[in-house]
Structure formats: C-alpha cells, structure tokens
C-alpha positions as CSV (number, residue, x, y, z in Angstrom):
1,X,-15.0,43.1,62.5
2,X,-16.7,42.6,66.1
3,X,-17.8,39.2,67.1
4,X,-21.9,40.6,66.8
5,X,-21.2,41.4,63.0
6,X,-19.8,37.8,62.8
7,X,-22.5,36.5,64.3
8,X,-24.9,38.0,62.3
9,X,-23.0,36.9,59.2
10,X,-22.1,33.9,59.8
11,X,-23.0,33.2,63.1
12,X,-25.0,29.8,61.8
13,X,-21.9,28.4,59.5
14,X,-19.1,29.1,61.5
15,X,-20.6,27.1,64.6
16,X,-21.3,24.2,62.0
17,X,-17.9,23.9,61.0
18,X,-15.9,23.9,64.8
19,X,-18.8,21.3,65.6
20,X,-17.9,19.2,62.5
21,X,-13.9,19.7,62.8
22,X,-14.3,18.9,66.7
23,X,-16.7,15.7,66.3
24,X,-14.0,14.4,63.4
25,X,-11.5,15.2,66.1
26,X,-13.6,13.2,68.8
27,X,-14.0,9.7,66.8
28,X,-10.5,9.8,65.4
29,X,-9.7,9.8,69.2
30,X,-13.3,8.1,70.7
31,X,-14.0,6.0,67.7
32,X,-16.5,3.2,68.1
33,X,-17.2,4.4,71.8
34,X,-18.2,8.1,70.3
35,X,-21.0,6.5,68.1
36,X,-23.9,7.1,69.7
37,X,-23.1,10.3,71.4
38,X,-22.3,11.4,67.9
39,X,-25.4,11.1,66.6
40,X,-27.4,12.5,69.7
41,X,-24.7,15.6,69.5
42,X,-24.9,15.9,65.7
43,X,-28.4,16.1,65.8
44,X,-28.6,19.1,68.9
45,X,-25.8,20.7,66.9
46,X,-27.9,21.1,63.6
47,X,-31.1,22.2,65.9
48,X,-28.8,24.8,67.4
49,X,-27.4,25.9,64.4
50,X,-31.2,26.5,63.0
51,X,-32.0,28.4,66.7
52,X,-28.4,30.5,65.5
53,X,-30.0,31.6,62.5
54,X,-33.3,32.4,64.2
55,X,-31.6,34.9,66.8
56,X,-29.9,36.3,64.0
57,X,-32.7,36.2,61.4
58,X,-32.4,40.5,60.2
59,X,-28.9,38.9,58.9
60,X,-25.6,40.7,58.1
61,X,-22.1,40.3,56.6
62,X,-18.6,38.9,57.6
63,X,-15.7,38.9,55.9
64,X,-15.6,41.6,53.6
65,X,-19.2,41.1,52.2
66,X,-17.7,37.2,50.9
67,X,-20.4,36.0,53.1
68,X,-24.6,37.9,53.3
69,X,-27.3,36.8,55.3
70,X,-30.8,38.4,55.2
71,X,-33.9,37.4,56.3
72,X,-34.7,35.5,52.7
73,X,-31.2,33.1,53.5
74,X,-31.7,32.9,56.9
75,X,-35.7,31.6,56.4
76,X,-34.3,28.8,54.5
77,X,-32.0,28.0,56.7
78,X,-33.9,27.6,59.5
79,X,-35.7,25.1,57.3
80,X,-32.7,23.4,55.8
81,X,-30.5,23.0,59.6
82,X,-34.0,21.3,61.0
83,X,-34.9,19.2,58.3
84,X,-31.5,17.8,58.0
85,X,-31.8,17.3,62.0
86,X,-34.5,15.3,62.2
87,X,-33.7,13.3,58.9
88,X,-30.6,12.3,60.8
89,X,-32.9,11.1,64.1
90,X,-34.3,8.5,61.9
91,X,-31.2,7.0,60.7
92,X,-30.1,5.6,63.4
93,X,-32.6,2.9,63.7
94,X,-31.8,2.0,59.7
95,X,-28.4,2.4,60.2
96,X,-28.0,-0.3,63.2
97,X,-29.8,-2.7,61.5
98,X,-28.0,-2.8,58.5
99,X,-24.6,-2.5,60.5
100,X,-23.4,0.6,58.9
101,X,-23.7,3.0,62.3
102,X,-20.4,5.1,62.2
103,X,-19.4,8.6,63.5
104,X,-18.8,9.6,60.6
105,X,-22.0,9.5,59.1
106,X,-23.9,12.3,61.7
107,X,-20.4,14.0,60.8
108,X,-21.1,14.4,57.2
109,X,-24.6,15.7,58.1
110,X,-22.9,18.7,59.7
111,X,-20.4,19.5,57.0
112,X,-23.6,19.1,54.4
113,X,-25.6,21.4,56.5
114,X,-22.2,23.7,56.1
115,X,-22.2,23.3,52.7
116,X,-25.9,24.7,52.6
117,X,-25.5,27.5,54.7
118,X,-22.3,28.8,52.8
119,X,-24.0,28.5,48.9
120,X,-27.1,30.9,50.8
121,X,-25.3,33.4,51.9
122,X,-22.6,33.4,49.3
123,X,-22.4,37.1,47.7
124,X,-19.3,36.1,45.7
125,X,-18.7,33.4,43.4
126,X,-15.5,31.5,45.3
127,X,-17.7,31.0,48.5
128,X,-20.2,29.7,46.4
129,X,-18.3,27.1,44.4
130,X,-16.7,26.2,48.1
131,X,-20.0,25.3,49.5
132,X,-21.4,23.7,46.9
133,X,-18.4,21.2,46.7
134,X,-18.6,21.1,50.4
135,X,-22.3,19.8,50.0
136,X,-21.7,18.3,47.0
137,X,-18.7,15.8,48.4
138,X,-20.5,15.0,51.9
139,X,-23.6,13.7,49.5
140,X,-21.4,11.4,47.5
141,X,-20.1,10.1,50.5
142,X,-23.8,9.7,52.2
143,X,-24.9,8.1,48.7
144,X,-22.4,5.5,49.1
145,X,-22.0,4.9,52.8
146,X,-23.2,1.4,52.7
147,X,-20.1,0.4,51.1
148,X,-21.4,-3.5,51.7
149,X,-24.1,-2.9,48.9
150,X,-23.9,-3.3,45.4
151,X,-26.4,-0.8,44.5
152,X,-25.6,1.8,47.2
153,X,-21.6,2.1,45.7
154,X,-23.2,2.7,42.5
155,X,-25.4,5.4,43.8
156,X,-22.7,6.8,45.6
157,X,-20.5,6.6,42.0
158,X,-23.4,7.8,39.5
159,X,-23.3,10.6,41.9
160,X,-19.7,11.5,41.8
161,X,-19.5,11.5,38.0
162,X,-22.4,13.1,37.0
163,X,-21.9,15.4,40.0
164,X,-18.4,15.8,38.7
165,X,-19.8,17.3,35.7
166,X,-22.1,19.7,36.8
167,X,-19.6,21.2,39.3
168,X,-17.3,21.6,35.9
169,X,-20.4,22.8,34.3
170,X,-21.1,25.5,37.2
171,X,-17.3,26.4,37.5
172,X,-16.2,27.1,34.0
173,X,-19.7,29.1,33.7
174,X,-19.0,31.2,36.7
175,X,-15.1,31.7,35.3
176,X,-16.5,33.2,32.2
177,X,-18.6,35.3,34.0
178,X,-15.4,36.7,36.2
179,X,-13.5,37.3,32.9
180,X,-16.3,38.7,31.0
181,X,-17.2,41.2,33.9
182,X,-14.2,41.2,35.7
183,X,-14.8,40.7,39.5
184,X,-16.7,37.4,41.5
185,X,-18.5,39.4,43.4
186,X,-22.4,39.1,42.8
187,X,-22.7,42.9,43.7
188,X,-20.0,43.9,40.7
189,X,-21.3,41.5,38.6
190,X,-25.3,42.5,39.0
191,X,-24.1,45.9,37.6
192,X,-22.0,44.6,34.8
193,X,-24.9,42.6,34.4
194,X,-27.1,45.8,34.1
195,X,-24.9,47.6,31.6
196,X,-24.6,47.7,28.2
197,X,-21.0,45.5,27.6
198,X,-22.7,42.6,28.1
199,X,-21.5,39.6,25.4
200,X,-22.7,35.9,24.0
201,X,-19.5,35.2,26.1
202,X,-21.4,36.1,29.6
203,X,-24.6,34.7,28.5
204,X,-22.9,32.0,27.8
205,X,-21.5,31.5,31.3
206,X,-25.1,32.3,32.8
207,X,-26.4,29.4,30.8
208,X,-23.7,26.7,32.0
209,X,-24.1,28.1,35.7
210,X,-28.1,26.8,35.3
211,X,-26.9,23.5,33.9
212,X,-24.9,23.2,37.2
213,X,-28.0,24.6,39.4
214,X,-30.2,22.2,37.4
215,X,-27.7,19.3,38.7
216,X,-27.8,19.8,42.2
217,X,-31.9,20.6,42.1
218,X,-32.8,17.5,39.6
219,X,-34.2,19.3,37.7
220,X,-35.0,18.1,34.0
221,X,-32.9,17.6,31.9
222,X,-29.9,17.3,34.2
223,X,-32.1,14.8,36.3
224,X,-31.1,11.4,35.2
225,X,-29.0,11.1,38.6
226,X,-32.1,11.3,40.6
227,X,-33.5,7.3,40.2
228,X,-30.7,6.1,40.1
229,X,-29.2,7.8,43.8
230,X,-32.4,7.4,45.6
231,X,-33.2,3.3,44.7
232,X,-29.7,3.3,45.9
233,X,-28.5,5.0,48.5
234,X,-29.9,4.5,52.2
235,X,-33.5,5.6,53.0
236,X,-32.4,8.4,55.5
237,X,-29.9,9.9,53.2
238,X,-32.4,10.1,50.7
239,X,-35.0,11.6,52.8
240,X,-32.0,14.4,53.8
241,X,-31.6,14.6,49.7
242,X,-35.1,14.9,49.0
243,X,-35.6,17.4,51.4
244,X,-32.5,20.3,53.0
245,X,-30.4,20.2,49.8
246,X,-33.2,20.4,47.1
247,X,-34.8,23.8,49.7
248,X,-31.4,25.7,49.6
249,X,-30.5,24.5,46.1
250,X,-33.9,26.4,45.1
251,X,-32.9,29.3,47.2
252,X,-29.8,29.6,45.6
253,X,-31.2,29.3,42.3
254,X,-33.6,32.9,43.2
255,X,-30.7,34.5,44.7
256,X,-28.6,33.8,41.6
257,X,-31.2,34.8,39.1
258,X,-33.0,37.0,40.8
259,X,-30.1,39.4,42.5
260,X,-27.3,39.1,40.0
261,X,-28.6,38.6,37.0
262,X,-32.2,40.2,37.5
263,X,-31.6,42.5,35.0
264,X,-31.3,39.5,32.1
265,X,-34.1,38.3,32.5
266,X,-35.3,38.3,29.0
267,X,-32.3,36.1,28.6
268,X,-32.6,33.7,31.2
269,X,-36.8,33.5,31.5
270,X,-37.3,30.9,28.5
271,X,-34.6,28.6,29.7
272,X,-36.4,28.3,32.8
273,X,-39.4,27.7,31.7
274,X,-38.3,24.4,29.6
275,X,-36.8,23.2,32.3
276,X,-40.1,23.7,34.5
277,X,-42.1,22.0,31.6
278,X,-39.8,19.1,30.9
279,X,-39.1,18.5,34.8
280,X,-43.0,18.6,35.1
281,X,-43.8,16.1,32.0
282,X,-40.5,13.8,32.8
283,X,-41.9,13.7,36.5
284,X,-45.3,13.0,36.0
285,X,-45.1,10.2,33.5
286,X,-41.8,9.0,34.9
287,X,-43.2,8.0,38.0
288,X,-46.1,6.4,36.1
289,X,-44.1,3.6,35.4
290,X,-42.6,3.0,38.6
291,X,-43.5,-0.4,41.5
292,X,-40.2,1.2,43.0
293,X,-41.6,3.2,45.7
294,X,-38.4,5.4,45.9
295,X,-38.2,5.5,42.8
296,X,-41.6,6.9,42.1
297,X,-40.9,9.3,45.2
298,X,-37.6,10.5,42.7
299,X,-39.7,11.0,39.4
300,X,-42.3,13.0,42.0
301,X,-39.5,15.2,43.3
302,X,-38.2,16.1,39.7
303,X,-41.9,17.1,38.8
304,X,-42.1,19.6,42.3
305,X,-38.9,20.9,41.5
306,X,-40.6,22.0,38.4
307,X,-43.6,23.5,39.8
308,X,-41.4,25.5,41.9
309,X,-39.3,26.3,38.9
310,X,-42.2,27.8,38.0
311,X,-41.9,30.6,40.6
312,X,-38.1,31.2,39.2
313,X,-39.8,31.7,35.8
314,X,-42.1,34.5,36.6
315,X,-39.5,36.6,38.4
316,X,-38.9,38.0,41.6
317,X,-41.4,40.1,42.0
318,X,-44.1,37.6,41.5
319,X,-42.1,34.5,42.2
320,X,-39.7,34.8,45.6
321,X,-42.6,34.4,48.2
322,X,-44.4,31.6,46.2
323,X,-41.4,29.8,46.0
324,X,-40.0,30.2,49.7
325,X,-43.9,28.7,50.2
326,X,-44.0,25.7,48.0
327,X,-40.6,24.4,49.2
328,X,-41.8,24.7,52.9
329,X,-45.0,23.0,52.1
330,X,-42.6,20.7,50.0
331,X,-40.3,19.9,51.7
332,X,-41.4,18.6,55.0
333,X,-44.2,16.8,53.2
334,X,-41.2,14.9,51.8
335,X,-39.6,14.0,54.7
336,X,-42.6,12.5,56.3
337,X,-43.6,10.4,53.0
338,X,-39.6,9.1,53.2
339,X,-40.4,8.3,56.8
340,X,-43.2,6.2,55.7
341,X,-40.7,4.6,53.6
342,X,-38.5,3.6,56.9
343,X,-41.8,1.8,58.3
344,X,-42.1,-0.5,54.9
345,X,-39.7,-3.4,57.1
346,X,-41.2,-7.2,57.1
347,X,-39.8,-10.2,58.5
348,X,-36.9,-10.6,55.4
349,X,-36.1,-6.7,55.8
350,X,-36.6,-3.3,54.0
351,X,-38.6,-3.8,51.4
352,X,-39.8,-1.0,48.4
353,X,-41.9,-2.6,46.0
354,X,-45.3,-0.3,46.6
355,X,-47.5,-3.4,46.8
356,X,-45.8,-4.0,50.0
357,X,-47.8,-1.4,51.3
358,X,-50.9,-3.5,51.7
359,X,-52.3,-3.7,54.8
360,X,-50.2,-1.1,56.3
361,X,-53.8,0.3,57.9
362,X,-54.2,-2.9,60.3
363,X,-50.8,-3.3,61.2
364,X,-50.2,0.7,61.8
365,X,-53.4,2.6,61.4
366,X,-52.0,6.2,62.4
367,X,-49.1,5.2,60.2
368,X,-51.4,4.8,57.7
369,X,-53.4,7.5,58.1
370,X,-50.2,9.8,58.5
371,X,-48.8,8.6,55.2
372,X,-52.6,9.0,53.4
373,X,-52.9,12.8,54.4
374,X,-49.0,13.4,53.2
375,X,-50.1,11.8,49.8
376,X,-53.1,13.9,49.3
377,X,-51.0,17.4,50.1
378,X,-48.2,16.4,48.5
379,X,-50.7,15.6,45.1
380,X,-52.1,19.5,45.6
381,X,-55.8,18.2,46.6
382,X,-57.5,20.3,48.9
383,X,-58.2,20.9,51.1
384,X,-54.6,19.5,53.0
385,X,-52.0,22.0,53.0
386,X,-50.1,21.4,49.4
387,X,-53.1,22.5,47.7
388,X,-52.6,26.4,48.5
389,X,-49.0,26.3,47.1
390,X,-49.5,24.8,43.9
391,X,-52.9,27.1,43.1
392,X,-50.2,30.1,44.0
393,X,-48.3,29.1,41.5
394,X,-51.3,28.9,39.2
395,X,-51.8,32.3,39.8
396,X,-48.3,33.9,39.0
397,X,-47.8,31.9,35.5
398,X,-51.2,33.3,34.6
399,X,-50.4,36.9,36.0
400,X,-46.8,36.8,34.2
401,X,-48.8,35.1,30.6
402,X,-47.6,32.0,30.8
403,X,-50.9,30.6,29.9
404,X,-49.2,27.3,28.6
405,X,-47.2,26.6,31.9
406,X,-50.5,26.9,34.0
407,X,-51.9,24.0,31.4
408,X,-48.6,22.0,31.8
409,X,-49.1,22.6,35.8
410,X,-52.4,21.0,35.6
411,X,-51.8,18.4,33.0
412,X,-48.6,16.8,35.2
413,X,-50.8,17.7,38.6
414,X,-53.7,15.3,37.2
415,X,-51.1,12.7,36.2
416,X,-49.5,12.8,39.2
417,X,-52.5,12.4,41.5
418,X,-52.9,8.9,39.7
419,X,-49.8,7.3,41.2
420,X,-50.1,9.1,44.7
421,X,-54.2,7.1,44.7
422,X,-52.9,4.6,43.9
423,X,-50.4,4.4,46.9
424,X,-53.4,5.2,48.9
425,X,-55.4,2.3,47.2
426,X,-52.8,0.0,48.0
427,X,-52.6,0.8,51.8
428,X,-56.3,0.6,52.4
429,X,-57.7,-1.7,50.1
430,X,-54.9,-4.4,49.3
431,X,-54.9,-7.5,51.4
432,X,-52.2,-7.7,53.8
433,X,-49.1,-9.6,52.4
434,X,-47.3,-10.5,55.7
435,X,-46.8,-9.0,59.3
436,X,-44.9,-5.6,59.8
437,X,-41.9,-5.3,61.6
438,X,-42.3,-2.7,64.7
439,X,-41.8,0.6,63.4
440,X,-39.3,3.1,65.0
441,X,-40.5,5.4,67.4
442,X,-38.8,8.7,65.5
443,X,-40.2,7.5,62.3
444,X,-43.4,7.5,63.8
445,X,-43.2,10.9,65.2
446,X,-42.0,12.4,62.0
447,X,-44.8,11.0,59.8
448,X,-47.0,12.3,63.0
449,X,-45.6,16.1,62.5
450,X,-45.3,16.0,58.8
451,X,-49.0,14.9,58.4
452,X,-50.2,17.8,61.2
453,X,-48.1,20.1,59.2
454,X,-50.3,19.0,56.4
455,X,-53.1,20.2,58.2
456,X,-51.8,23.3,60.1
457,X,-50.3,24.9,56.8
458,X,-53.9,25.2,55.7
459,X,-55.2,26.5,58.6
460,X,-52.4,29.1,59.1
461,X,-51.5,29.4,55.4
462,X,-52.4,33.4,55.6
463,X,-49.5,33.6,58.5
464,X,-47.1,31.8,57.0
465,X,-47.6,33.3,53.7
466,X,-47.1,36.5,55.3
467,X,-43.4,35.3,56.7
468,X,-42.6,34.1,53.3
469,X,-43.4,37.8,51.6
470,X,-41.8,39.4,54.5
471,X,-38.4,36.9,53.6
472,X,-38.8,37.5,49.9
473,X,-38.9,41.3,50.4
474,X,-35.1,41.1,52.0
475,X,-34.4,39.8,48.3
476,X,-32.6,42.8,46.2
C-alpha cells in the first residue's frame, strides 16, 4: 500500500491521531507552559484535518478495505473536523474564567474528531466499535471536565453509564450479527444480509445495533442522557455535542442502514419511524416545559434528530441527500444558538435561565439580531435557511406514504416554533434585568457566520443541494 492510497483512505484520521499522541506527548513534557499553544495548535490541526479530507474528497481505502472513504464520508467530515474547530475557539474564553484551561482539553477534541472520522469510514464492524469508543470515552471526559462542579461530574457520570450501555447494546448486536453471518465486514455481511439464511437471531442483532446508534444520536427513546449532559457539562462541550458528533452519528446511521443492511428494509423501516415520531413528540413538548435555556436547546436537538430520522425512514434513495442537507443546515445553526449561549454572562457569572435573555438587543444588538435569525431557521420558518430542509423532508415522507409522519412533522414543527418566539419575545421585548458582561470576540464571530449561513443557505440552497446529491450518490 503506497502512501497516495493511504492518504486517500485515511489520509484525514491518521494525521488526527500523530497530532493528538504528539500534543499528549508535548504537555506531559510542556505542561502548564503548552496551554495556550495547545489550544491555538489543536484548533489549526482540526481545520487541517477538514482541508485533508477536502484534497482527498473522491476517497479510497487503506488497510485491507478496514477503513472506506467516499465522497458521502468525506462530506461529513469536512463538516464534523470544522465544526469541532471552531467549537473549540470559543472555549477558551469559558474555560479561563472558570479556571479549568488545560492541555488536555483541545487534546480530547482531536481524539473525538478521531473517533468521528474512524466510525465514517468504518467498512468493518471492529473499526467501528473502536471509533465509537474512541468518541464515546473523550465525551465523558469533556462532560465532566469541570471536575470542581457538582453538576458537571454528574453529567460527565450519567454519561458514562448510560453510555456504558448503549456501547454493550451496539457490541453484543454487532457480535450476533458476525456469528449469524459469519464475517465483520460490512461488504460480507450486506450479502448475507441479501440472502435467504437470514434468522430472528440477525434481526435481532440489527435491532440492538439501533438501540446503540439511538444512544450516541439522542434519539427517542434512548434520549434521557441528553438534559441531563447538556445543563451539565460546559457550554463549549455542549455546543461540540450538539453539533460534530450528532452530524457523523447520523451519517453513520445511513451508512449502516442504508449499505449493509439495505436490503432489510422492510425490517428495519418501522423501527425508524417510531423513533422519528417519539423523538419528534418527546422534543417538541419536552422543551415546552423548559426556563433552562440548554435545556430547552437539548429537548430541540432530540426533536431535529427526529426530523432527520425521517430521511433514514424513507430509504436511500429518497433519504441520503435530504439528510446530508438537514444536518448541514442543522448543525451549524446549532453552534451559533450555543454561541449565543456563551454571551448570556452578567455581573454574578454564566447564567441560563431564558428570562435572562432580556435586553440582550440594547446591550448587544448584532448579538441579538444574530441569535433572532438562528431561531427562526432553526424553527423551519421561511424564508431563513432551515425552512428548505425541513419542507424536503416533507416531501420524501409524502413520496415514500408516510402520510402520518408528514402530520407528526408539522404537528412538533408548530410546537416547536412556540418556544423558539418565545426566546425571541424575551430578547426584544423583556426589560433588561442587569448589564451584560463583554462578550468574547470568537463567540461573536460565530453567531456572525452561523446567522449569514442562515441567510446564504437560502440563497444558494440549489448549489448546495446539488453537493449533497452528488455525496449521497457515492452511497452503495
């Protein structure tokens, strides 16, 4: 194997995992002196990585076909490497105030960006399981990395647990699926898959390896992590959570269903689409209830996770492109509205109640502004940029004759546009409670791009839909 076939493999992970082993290797010897170059390097490293996956976006394999890229993986990486680089620029103002700035935070950024790239372009169930747990034990760590606060250890421990459970989920699923068809390899078992041996046994194994996909997307029912973790753990790491993870947790989910077991679809299409009704219902009127405001941002995640559960529902053939489309939209929506969260600091601190949003439009008009256009895309009103996506998916339950999902899409849309106004209502119209703290300038920028993204997505939503069939095509 030539260096240019690695490259086009794996070109992306294998640079993320010498940077991560030679920053751990750097603060061991560095430490507190390596802090703040380690966050400036980890940041250029996961912006490199992403500009890796660009030059090698047509994809390839490496090591004996354990590892496939193709233009579909490599899309989302892109995504997922950039999103978790600039969700790490605007830690490190949050981080210094509340005296929790270590190298080994940026660090665990890396090796969760690793973690990512390997579960994408996975074509074999042992290089799967090894990035997920790669992912999976750099998130508890994150969850928890404010070891001074009460509620971010329990985050950090809810996490483990329940995360310790899906993974045991996930794993004793995919054994049964390597004893019932006899190799891990996704290609081997697509065509076991396809043939006529197929037992309860296997479906069985296919149903426990959703449960564990479920987990790591929150999606209903295996959501009750989600609240929980993001009240919890630190706003940054939650806007990293909300955002890479949840994008190539989604794109493994259409590899997995969509590649391998494609041709069981009649067996796994129902199960997906109670788990995109109850994420949709539990979301909607979840975050009903909430004056938490990352807690209401938690409940709204588990209701889009649903509406792009939607697009695994319908198949691939109606569903890759509009899902590669609604987590893009999605996704960096997300990371601006957490941004927003950053800027909610007054004179005693962070604060997250949402009625300490009042005012925000005299203190930080832009900010303001920024945060009102993210709330309206990210509620599907047009005409900002999350309105396209979620009419797409519209489109596809009706096509596919899932009248009742459209109805469910609406219903939760409706529901959901109620809190988001009211978000709004509270930054215009509420009387200011006391001054703002100075925002940071990153968190400004972010909300800044994330709300012109808003804007742009509709104006160039033919193009970019375009690069997302052109991605899903490489699907097969």
């Amino acid at each position: 194997m030539d260096f240019t076939t690695l490259l086009n493999g794996a070109g992306s992970e294998l640079f993320l995992a010498i940077a991560g082993l030679v920053g751990l290797t750097l603060g061991a010897i560095f430490r507190d002196s390596f802090i703040t170059l380690s966050y400036r390097l980890a940041a250029f490293t996961l912006f490199i990585a992403a500009f890796i996956a660009v030059l090698t976006y047509e994809g390839g394999s490496a090591f004996n076909d354990l590892i496939v890229s193709s233009p579909f993986t490599n899309y989302i990486k892109i995504f997922c490497y950039s999103l978790a680089g600039l969700a790490l620029l605007i830690s490190d103002g949050f981080m210094s105030r509340h005296k929790t700035r270590r190298y080994e935070y940026p660090i665990l950024f890396i090796f969760s960006a690793l973690g990512m790239g390997l579960i994408l372009s996975s074509a074999n169930l042992m290089t799967l399981y090894m990035g997920i747990e790669i992912l999976g034990l750099s998130s508890y760590i994150l969850a928890a990395f404010n070891r001074d606060s009460p509620r971010s250890s329990e985050a950090g421990l809810k996490y483990f647990v329940l995360g310790a459970l899906a993974s045991g989920l996930l794993l004793y699923g995919a054994s049964l699926i390597y004893g019932y068809s006899g190799s891990a390899s996704y290609r081997d078992i697509a065509e076991f898959a396809s043939s006529e041996d197929v037992s309860v046994g296997f479906i069985f194994g296919l149903v426990l390896m959703i449960s564990g996909l479920a987990f790591k997307v929150s999606a209903a029912p295996m959501h009750v992590w989600t609240p929980d973790v993001y009240e919890g753990a630190p706003t940054p790491v939650v806007a990293f959570f909300a955002t890479a993870p949840k994008f190539a947790g989604m794109g493994v989910f259409a590899i997995i269903l969509f590649t391998v077991f494609g041709s069981l679809i009649e067996d796994w299409q129902l199960i997906l689409v109670i788990i995109a009704t109850l994420s949709m219902l539990i979301g909607a009127f979840g975050a009903l209830a909430q004056t938490n405001i990352k807690r209401l941002l938690a409940y709204s995640s588990i209701a889009n996770i649903g509406y792009a559960t939607i697009a695994l529902s319908v198949g691939m053939e109606l569903g890759a492109s509009p899902l590669l489309l609604f987590m893009t939209i999605y996704a960096l929506t997300s990371l601006g509205l957490f941004a927003g969260v950053l800027a909610m600091r007054r004179s005693g601190g962070m604060v997250e109640d949402i009625n300490e949003l009042s005012g925000l439009y005299k203190a930080h008009p832009g900010l303001a502004l920024g945060l009102t256009l993210l709330l309206v895309s990210i509620a599907g009103l047009p005409p900002l940029g999350g309105f396209w996506p979620k009419l797409r998916l519209l489109q596809i339950s009706i096509e596919a004759d899932f009248l009742w999902l459209a109805i469910v899409l609406v219903l939760s849309s409706v529901i959901a546009a109620a809190y988001y106004l009211r978000i709004i209502h509270v930054i215009w119209f509420k009387p200011a409670l006391e001054a703002f703290e100075p925002v940071d300038r990153s968190v400004r920028l972010i909300v800044l791009v994330a709300s012109l993204a808003a804007i742009g997505f509709l104006i160039w939503i033919g193009q970019i839909e375009a690069l997302t069939d052109a991605a899903a095509s490489s699907l097969s």
